[in-house]
C-alpha positions in Angstrom: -31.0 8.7 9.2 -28.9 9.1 5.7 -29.3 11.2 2.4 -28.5 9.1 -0.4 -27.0 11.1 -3.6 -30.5 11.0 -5.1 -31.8 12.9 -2.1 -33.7 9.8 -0.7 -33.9 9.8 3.1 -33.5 6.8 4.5 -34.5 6.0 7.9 -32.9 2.7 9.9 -35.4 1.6 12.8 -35.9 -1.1 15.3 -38.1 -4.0 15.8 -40.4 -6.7 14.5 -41.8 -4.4 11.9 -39.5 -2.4 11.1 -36.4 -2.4 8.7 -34.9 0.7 6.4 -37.9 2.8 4.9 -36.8 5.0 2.4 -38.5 8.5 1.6 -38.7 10.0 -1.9 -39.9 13.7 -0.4 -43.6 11.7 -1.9 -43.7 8.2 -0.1 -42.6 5.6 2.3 -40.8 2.8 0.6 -40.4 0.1 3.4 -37.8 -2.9 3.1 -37.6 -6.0 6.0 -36.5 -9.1 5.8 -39.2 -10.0 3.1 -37.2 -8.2 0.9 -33.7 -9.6 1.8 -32.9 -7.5 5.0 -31.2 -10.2 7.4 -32.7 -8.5 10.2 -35.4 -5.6 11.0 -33.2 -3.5 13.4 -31.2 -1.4 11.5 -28.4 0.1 12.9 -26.3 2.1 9.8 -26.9 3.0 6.5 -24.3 4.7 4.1 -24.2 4.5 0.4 -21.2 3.9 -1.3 -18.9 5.6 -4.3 -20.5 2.8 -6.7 -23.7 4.0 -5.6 -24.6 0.6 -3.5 -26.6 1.2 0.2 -24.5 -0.9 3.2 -27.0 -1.7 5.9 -25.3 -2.8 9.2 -28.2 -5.1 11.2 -28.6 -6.4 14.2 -28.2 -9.9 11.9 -25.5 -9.9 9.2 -24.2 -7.5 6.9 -25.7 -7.0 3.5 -25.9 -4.3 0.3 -28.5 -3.3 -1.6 -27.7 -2.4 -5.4 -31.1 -1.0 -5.9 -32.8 -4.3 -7.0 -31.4 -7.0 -4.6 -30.0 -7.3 -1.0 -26.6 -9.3 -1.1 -25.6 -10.8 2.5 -22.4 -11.5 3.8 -22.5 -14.3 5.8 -19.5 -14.2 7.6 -20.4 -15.1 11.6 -17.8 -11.8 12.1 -19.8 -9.4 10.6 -23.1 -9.7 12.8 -24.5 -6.5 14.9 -23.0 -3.9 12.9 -23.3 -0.3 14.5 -21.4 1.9 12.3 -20.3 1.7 8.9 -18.2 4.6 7.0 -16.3 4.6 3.5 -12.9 6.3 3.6 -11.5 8.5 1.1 -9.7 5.6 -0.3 -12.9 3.6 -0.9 -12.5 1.2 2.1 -15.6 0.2 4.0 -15.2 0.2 7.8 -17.4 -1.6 10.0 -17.5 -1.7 13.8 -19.8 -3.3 15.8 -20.2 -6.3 18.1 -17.2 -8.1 16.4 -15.0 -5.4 16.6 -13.2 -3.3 14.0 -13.1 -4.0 10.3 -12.0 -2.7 7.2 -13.0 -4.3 3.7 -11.1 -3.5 0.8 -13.8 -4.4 -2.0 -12.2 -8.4 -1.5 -11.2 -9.0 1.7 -11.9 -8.2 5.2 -9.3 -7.3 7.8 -10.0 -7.4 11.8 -8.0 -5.0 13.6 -9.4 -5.1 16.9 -12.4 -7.8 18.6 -13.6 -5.4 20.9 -17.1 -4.0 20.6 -16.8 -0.6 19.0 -19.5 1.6 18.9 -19.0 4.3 16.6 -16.1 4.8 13.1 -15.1 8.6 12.0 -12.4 9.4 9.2 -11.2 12.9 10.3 -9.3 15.5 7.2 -6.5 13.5 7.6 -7.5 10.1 7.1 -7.0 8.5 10.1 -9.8 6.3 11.7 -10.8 6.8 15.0 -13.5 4.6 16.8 -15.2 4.2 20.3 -14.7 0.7 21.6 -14.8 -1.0 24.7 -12.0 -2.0 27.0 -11.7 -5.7 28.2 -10.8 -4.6 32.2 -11.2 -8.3 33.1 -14.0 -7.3 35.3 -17.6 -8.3 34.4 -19.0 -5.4 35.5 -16.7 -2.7 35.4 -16.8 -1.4 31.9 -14.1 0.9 30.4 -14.2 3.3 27.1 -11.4 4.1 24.7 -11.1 6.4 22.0 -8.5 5.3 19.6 -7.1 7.0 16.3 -5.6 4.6 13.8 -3.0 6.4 12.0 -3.7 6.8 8.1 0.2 6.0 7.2 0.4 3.2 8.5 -3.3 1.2 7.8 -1.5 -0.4 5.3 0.1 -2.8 7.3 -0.7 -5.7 9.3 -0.2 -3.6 12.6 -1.2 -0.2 12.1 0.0 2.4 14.8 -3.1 2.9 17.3 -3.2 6.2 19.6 -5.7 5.4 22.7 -7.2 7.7 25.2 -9.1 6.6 28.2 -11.7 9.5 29.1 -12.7 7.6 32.1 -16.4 8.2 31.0 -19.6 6.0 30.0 -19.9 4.6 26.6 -18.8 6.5 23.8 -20.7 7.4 20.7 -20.8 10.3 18.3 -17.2 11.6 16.9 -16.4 14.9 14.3 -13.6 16.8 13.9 -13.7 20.7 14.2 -12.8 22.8 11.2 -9.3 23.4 13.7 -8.4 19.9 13.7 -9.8 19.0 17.1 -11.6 15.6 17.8 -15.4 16.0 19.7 -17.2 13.3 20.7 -20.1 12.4 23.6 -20.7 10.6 26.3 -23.8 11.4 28.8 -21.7 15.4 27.6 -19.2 16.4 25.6 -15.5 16.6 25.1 -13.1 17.8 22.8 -9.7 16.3 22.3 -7.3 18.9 20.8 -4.6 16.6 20.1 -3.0 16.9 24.0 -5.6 17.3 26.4 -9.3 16.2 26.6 -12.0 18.7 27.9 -14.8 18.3 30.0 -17.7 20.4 28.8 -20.1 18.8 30.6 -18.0 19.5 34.0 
């Protein structure tokens, strides 16, 4: 779900039928690939400072500027689950192809790993859940990584990781003291040393 700066609600769903639908607080307005969606599973929604709605598919990439839906057809940029814009304007995508920021012209990959869900905490630093190539089919591993906001600039930004030793994780926010939460079949809080078990 995602409150556009109108006050639309828009609601991403999944399967053959269904596409975005968007509420006015009167009607369902529903859009699907009929109307330029390049897939009917919607993962992510956000709307953007210029006032353009990023949909992240289970297909490819595309923006809607309120009259047409714009596809980017780059084969990296399939299966997006999480799209944020930073402070700075930068769209962030992660996904099945990994991490990605795009600068309003170019894209940037900074890791291939599946990544499941993109926060910007006060500070501007990105963090992301992404999974962990162990080398072993079916042993899958979690980290939870901060890219440092000083140093995105460059080609090889510094990258903090923590391994929870949990499940997948999705959901992050930061606490009004600075600490990192996020879930996984529980929740945990990272306060900058240690990680806490809630659900232990």
């Amino acid at each position: 779900m995602y409150e556009d700066k109108a006050g639309n609600i828009w609601f991403g769903t999944d399967g053959t039928e269904g596409g975005a639908s968007r509420y006015d607080g009167k009607s369902f307005r529903n859009f699907t690939r009929k109307d330029g969606l390049t897939s009917n599973n919607v993962r992510s929604i956000i709307e953007d400072k210029t006032g353009k709605l990023w949909f992240g598919t289970e297909g490819e990439l595309c923006v809607y500027d309120g009259k047409t839906f714009t596809t980017f057809t780059d084969k990296h940029l399939t299966n997006v689950r999480s799209i944020i814009e930073d402070k700075k304007g930068a769209i962030w995508l992660g996904g099945k192809e990994g991490l990605w920021r795009y600068d309003g012209s170019t894209f940037t990959n900074f890791t291939q790993n599946f990544v499941g869900y993109v926060y910007e905490d006060t500070k501007g630093n990105i963090w992301i859940s992404s999974r962990k190539d162990t080398g072993v089919s079916e042993k899958l591993s979690w980290l939870l990584s901060r890219y440092d906001e000083r140093s995105l600039s460059t080609t090889k930004p510094t990258v903090t990781e923590l391994n929870p030793e949990v499940g997948m994780l999705f959901g992050i926010s930061e606490a009004t003291d600075g600490s990192i939460w996020f879930g996984s079949g529980g929740v945990y809080r990272y306060d900058g040393t240690t990680i806490t078990d809630f659900n232990r």
